[in-house]
NULUM-299635 format. One record per atom (N, C-alpha, C): residue number from 1; chain; atom name; x, y, z. Coordinates in nm, 3 decimals, padded with zeros to 5 digits. Example, Ala and Ser with C-alpha at 12.3 -4.5 7.8 and 13.67 -1.06 7.14 Angstrom:
BEGIN
<r 1, 'A', 'N', <01.319, -00.569, 00.780>>
<r 1, 'A', 'CA', <01.230, -00.450, 00.780>>
<r 1, 'A', 'C', <01.320, -00.330, 00.780>>
<r 2, 'A', 'N', <01.285, -00.225, 00.708>>
<r 2, 'A', 'CA', <01.367, -00.106, 00.714>>
<r 2, 'A', 'C', <01.290, 00.003, 00.787>>
//
This chain:
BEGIN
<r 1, 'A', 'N', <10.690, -01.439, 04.395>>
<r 1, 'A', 'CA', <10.673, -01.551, 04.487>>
<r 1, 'A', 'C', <10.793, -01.553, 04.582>>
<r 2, 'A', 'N', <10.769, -01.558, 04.699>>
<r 2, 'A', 'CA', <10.892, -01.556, 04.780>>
<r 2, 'A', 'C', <10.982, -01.694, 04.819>>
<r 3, 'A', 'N', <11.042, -01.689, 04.880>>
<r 3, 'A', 'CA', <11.132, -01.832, 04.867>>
<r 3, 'A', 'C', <11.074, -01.885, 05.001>>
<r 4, 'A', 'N', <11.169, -02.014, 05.023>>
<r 4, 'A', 'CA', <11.144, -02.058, 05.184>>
<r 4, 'A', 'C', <11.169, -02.022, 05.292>>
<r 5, 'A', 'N', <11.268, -01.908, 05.286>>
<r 5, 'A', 'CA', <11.255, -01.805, 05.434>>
<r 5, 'A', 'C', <11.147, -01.685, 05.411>>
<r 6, 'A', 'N', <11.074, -01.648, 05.294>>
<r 6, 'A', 'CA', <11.003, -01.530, 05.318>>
<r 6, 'A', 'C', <11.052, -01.425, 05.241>>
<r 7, 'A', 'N', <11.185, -01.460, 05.136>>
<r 7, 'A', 'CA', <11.231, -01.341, 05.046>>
<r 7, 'A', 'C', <11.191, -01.368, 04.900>>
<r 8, 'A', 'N', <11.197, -01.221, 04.818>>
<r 8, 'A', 'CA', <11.127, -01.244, 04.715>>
<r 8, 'A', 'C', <11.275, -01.326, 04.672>>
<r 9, 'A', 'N', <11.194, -01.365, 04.513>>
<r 9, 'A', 'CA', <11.306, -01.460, 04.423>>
<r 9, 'A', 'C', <11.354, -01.389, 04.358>>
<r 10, 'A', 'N', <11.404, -01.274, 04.295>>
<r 10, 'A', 'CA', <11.448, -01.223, 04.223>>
<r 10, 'A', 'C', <11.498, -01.067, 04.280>>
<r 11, 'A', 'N', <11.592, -01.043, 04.297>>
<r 11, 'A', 'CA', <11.663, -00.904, 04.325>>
<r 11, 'A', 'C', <11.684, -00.859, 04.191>>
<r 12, 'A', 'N', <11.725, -00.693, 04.187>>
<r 12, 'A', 'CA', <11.829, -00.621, 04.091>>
<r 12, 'A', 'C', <11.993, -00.602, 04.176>>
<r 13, 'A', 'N', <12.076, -00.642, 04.084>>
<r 13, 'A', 'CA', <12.227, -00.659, 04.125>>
<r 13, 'A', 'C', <12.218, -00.507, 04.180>>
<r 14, 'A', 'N', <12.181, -00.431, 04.116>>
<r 14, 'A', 'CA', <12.207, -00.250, 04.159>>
<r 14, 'A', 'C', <12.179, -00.217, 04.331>>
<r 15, 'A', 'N', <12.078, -00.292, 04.334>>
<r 15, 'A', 'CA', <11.991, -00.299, 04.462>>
<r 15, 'A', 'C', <12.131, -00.384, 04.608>>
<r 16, 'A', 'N', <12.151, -00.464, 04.583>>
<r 16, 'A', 'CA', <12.239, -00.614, 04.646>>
<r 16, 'A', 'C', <12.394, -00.513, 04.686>>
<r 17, 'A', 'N', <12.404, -00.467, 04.538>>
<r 17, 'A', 'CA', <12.597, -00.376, 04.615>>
<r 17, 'A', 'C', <12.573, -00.250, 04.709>>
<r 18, 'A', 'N', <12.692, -00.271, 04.790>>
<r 18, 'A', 'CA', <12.686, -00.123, 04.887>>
<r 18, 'A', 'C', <12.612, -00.213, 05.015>>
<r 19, 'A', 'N', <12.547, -00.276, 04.998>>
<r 19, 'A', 'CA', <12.502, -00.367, 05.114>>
<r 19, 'A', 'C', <12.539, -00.388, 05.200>>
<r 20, 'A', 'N', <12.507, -00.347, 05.354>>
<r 20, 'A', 'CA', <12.595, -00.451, 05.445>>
<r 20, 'A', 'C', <12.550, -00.562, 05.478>>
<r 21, 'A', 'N', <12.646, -00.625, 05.512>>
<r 21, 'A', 'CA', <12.736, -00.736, 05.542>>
<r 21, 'A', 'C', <12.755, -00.745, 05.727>>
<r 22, 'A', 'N', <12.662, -00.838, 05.753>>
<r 22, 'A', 'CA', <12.664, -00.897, 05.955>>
<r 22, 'A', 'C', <12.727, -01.021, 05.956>>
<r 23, 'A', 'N', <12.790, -01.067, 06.061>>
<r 23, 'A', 'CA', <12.910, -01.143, 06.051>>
<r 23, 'A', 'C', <12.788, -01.244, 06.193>>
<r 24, 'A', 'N', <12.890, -01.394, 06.213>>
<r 24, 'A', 'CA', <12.816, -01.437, 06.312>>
<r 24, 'A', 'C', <12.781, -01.367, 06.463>>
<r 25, 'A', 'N', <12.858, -01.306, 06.510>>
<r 25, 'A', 'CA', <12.793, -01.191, 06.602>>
<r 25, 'A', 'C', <12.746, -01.081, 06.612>>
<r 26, 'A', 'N', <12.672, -01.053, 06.461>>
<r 26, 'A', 'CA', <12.604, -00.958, 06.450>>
<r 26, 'A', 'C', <12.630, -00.841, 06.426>>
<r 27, 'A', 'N', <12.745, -00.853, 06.439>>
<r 27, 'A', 'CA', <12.863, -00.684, 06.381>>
<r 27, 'A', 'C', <12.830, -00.681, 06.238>>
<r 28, 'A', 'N', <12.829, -00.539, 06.206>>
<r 28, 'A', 'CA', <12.895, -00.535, 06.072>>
<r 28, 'A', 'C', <13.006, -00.564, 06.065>>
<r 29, 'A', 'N', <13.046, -00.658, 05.943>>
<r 29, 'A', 'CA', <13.190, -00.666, 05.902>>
<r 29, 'A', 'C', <13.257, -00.658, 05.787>>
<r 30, 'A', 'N', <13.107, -00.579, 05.667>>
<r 30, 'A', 'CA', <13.169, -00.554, 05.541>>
<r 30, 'A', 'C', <13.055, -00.474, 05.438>>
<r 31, 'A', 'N', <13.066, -00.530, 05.343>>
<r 31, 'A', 'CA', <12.976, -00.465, 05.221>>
<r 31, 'A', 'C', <13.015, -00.550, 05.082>>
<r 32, 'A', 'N', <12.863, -00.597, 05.030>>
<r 32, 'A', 'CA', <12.857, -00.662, 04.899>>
<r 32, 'A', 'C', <12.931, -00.520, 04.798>>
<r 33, 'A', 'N', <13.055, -00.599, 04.754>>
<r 33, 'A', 'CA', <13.132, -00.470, 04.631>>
<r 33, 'A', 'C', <13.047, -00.495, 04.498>>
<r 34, 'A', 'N', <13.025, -00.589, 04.469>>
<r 34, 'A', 'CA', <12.950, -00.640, 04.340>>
<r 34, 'A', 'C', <12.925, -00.788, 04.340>>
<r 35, 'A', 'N', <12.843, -00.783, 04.212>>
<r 35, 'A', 'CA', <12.816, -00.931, 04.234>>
<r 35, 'A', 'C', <12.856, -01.005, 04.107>>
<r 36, 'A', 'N', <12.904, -01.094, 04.071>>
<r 36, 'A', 'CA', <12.977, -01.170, 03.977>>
<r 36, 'A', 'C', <12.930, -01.291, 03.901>>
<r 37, 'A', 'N', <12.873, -01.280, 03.803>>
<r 37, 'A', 'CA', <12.769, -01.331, 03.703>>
<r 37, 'A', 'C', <12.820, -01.434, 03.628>>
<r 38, 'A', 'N', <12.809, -01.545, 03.600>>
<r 38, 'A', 'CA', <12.886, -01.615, 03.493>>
<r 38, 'A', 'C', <12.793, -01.615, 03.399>>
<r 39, 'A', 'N', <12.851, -01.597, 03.260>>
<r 39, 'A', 'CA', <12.733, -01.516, 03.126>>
<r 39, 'A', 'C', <12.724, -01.654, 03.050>>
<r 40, 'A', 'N', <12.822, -01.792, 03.067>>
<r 40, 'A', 'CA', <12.813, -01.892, 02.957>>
<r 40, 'A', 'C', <12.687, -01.979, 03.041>>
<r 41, 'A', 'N', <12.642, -01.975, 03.170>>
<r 41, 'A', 'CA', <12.618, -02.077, 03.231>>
<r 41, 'A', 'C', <12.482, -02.044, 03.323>>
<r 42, 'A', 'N', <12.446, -01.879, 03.303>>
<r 42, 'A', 'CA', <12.371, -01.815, 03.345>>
<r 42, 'A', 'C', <12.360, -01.861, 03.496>>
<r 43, 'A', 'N', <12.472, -01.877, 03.560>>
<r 43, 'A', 'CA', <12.440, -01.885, 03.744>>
<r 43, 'A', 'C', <12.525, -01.742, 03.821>>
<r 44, 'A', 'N', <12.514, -01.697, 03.940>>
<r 44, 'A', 'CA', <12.608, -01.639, 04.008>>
<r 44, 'A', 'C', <12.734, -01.732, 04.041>>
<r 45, 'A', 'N', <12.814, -01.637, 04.018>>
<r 45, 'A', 'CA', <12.956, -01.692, 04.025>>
<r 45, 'A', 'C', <12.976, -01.675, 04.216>>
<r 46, 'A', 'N', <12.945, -01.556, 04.248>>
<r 46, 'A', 'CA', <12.953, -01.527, 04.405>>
<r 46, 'A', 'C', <12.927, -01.364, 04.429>>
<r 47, 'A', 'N', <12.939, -01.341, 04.519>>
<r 47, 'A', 'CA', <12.924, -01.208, 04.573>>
<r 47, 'A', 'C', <13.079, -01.184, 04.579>>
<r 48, 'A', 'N', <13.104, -01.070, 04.578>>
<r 48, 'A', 'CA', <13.267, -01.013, 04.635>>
<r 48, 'A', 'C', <13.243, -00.937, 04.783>>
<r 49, 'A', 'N', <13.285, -00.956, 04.876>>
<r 49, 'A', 'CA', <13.238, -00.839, 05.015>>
<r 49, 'A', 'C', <13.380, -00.750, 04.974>>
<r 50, 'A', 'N', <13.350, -00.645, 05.065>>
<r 50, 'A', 'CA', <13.443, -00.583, 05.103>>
<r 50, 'A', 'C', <13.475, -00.553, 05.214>>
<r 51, 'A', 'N', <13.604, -00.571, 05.305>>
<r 51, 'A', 'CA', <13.612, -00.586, 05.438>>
<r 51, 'A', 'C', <13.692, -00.490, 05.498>>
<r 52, 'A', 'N', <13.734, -00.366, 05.372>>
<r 52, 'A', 'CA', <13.788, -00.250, 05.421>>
<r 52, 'A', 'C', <13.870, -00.196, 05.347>>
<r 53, 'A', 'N', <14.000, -00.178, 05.352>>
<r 53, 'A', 'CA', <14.081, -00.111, 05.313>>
<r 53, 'A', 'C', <14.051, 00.044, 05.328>>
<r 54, 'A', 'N', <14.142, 00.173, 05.232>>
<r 54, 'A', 'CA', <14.168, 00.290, 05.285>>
<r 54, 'A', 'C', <14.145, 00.383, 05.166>>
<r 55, 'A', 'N', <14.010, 00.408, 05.108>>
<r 55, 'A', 'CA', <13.978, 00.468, 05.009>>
<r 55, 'A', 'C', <13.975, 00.430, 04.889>>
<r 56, 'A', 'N', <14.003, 00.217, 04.923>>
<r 56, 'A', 'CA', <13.998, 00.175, 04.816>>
<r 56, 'A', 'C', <14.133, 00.146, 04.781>>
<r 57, 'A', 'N', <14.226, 00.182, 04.885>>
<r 57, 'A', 'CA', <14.348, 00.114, 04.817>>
<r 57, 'A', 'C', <14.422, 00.002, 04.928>>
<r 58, 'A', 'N', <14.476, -00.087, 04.892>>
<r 58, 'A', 'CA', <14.476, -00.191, 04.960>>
<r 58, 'A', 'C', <14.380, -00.295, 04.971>>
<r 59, 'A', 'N', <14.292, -00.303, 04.965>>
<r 59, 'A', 'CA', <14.166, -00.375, 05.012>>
<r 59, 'A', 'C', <14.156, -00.473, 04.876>>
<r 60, 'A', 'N', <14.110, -00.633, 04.932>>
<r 60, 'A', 'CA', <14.117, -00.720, 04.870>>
<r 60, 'A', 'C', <13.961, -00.796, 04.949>>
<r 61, 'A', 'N', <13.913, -00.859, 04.825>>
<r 61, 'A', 'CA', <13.787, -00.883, 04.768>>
<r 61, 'A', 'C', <13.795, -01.024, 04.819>>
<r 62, 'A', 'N', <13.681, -01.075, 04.888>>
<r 62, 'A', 'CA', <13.609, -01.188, 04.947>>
<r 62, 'A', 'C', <13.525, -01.222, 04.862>>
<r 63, 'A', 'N', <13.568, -01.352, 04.758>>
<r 63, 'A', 'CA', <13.452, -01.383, 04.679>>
<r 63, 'A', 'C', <13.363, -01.498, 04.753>>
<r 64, 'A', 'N', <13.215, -01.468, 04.803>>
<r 64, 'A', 'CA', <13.175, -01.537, 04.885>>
<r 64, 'A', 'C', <13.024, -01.631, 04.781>>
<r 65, 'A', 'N', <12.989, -01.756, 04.823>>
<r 65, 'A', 'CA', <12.882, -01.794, 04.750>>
<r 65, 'A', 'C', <12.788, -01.720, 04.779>>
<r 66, 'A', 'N', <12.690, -01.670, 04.692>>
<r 66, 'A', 'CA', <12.536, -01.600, 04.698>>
<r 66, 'A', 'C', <12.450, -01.698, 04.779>>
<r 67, 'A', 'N', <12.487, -01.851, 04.795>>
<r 67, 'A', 'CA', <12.378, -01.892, 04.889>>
<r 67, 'A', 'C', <12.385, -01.871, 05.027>>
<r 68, 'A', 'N', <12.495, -01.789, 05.073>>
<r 68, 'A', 'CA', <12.498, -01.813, 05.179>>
<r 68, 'A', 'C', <12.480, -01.671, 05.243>>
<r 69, 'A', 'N', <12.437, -01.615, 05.177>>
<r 69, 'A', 'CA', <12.364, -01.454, 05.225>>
<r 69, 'A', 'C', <12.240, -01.475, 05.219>>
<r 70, 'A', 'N', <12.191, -01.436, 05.336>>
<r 70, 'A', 'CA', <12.054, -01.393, 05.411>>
<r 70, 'A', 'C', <12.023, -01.276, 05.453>>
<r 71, 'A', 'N', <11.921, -01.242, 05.408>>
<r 71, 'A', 'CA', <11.885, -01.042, 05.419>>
<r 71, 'A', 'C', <11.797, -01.060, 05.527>>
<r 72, 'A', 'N', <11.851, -00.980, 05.638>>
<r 72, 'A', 'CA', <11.762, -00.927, 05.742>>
<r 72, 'A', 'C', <11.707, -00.830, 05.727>>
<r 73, 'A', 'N', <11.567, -00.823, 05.752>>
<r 73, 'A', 'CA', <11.500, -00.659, 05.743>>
<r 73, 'A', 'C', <11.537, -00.601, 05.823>>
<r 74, 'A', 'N', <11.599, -00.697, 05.965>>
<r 74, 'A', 'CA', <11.563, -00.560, 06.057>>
<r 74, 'A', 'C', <11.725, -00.495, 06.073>>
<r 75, 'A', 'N', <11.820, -00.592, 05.984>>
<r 75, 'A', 'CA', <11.927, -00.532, 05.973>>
<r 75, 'A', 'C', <11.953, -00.410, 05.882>>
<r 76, 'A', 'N', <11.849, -00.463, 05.786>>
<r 76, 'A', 'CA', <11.921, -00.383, 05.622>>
<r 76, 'A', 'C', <12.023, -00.410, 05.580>>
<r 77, 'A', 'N', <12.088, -00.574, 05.581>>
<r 77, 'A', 'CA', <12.129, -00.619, 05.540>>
<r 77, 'A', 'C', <12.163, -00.771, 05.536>>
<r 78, 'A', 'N', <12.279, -00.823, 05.460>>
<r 78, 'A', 'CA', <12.318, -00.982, 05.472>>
<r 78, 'A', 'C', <12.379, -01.012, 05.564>>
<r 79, 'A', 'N', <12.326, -01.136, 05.656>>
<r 79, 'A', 'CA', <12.400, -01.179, 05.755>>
<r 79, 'A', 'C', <12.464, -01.315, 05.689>>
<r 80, 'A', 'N', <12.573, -01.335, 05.708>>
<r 80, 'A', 'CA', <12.646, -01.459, 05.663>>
<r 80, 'A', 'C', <12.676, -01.556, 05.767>>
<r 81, 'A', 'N', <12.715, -01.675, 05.774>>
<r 81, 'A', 'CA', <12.759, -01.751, 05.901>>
<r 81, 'A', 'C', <12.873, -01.762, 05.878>>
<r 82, 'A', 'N', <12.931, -01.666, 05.915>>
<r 82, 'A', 'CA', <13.112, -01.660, 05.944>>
<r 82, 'A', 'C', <13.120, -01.548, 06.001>>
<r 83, 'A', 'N', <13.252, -01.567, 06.096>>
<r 83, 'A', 'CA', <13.288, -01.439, 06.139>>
<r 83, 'A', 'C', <13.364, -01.362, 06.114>>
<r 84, 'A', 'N', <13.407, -01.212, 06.141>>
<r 84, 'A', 'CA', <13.499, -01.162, 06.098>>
<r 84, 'A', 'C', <13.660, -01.180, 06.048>>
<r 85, 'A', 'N', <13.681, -01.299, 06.173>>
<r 85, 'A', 'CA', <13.834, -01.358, 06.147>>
<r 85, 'A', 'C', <13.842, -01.510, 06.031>>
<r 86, 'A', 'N', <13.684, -01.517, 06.042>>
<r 86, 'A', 'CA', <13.692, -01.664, 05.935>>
<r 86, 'A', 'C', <13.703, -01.583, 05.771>>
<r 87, 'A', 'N', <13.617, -01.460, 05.736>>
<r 87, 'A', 'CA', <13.657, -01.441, 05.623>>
<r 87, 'A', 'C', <13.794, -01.362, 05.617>>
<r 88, 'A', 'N', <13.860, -01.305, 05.730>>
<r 88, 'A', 'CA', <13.974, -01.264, 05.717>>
<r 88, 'A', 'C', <14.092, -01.338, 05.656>>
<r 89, 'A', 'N', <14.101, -01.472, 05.700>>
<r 89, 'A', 'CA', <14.138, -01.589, 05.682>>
<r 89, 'A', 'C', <14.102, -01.668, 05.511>>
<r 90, 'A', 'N', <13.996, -01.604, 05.437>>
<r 90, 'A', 'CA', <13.917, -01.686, 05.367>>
<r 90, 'A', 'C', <14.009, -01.609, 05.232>>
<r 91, 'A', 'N', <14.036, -01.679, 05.085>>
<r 91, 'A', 'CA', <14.019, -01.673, 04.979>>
<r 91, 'A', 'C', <14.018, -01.495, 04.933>>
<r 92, 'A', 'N', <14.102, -01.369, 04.916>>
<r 92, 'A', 'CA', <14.089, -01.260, 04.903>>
<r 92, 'A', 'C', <14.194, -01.229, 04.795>>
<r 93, 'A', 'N', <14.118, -01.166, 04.710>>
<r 93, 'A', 'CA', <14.186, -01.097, 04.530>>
<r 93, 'A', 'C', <14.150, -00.951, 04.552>>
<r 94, 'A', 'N', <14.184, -00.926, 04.485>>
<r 94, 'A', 'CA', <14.166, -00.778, 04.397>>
<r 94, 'A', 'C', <14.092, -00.765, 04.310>>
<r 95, 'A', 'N', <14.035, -00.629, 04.287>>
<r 95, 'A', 'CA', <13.877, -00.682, 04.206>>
<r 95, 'A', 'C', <13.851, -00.721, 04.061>>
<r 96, 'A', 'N', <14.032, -00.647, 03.960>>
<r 96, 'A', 'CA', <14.077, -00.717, 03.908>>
<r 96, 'A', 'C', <14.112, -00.865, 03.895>>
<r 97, 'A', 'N', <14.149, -00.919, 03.938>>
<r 97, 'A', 'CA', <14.158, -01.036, 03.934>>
<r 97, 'A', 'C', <14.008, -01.111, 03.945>>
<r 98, 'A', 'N', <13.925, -01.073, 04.011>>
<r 98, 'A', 'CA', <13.765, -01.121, 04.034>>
<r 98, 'A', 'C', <13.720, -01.124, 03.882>>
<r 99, 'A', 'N', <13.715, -01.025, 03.835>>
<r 99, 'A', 'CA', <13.701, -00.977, 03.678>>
<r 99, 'A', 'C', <13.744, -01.045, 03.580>>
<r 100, 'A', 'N', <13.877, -01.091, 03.572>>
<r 100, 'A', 'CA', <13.935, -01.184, 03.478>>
<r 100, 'A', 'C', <13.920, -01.397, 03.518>>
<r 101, 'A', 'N', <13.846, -01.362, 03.595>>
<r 101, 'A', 'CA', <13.866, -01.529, 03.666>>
<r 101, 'A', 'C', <13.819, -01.644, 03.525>>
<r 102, 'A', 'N', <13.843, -01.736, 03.523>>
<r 102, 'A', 'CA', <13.742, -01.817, 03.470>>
<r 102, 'A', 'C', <13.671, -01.901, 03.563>>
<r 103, 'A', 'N', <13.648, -01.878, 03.658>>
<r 103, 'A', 'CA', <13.563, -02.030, 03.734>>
<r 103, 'A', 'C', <13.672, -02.050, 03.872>>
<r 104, 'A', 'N', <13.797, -02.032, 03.846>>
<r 104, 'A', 'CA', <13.879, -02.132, 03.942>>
<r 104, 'A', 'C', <13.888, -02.036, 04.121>>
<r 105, 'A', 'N', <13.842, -01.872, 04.078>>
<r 105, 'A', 'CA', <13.860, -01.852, 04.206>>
<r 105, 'A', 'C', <13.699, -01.874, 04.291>>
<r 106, 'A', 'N', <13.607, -01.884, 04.208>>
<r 106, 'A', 'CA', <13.463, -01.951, 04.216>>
<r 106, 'A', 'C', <13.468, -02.062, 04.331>>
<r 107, 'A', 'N', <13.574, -02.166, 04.261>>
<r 107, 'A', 'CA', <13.582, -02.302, 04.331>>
<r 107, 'A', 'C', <13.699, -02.320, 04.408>>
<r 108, 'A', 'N', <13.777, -02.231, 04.447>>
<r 108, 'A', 'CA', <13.863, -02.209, 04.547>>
<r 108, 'A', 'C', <13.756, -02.160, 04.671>>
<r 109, 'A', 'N', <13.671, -02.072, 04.620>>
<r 109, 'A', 'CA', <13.588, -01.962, 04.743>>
<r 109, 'A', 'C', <13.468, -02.114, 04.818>>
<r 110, 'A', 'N', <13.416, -02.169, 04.696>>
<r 110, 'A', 'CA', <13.309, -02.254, 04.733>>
<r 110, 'A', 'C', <13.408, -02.417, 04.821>>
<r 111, 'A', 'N', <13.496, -02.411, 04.808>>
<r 111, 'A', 'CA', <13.599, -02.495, 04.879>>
<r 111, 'A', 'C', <13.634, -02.434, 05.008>>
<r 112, 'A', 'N', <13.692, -02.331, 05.012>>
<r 112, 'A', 'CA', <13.712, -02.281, 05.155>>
<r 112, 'A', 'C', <13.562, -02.265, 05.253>>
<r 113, 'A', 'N', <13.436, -02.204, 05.197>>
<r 113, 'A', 'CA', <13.354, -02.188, 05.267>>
<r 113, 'A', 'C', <13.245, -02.391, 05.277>>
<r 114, 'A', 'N', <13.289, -02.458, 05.199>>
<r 114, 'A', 'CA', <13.244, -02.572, 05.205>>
<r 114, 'A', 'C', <13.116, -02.615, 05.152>>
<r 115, 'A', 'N', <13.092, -02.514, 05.033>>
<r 115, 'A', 'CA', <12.959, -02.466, 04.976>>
<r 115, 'A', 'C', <12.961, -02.615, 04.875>>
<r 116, 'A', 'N', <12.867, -02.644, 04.818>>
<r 116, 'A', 'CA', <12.841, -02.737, 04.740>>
<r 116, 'A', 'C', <12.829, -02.636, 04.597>>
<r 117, 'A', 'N', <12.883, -02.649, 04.467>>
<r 117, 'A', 'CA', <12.854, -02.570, 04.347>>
<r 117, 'A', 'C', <12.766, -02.651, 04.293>>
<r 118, 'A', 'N', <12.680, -02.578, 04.225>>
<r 118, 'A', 'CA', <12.601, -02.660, 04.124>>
<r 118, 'A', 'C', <12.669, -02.645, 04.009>>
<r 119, 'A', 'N', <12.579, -02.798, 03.996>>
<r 119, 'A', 'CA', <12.621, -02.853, 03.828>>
<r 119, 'A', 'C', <12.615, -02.764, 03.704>>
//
């Protein structure tokens, strides 16, 4: 069953990483690194983008809410409403640190982007 824009309800995480990532003017400006599951509470914790770095070293992780990705077909990928300098600016770890979180960089990310968390 598809949702209220026309997408199905259910993805595979395998499918979602490597993804790009369109910024408000339509640029690419990244790639879903993985996606981040909370296992006690069964919700997404967020997406992580990736916004670059140099073979993987340097580069620090945008944990962004999953509601706020929208898949374009005709992109082949998620367009987000932010732009390149707003997530530049936004909430960025290491993917370590994404990994060990309990919740708090969750609600740091859903605070900066102004997301509402569910209960």
């Amino acid at each position: 069953m598809p949702t209220a824009s026309g997408h199905t309800r259910v993805i595979a995480a395998s499918k979602v990483k490597g993804t790009s990532i369109y910024g408000t003017d339509g640029h690419k400006i990244g790639s879903v690194e993985d996606v981040f599951l909370d296992k006690m509470s069964n919700n997404i914790l967020f997406a992580a983008l990736g916004l670059g770095g140099f073979l993987g070293i340097g580069e620090k992780f945008h944990p962004v809410p999953w509601s706020v990705l929208d898949y374009d077909e005709t992109k082949g990928g998620y367009v987000i409403p932010y732009s390149k300098e707003e997530l530049k600016n936004a909430p960025a770890f290491e993917l370590s640190e994404l990994k060990r979180n309990d919740g708090a960089i969750r609600d740091q990310a859903f605070t900066y982007y102004k997301v509402d968390k569910l209960q």
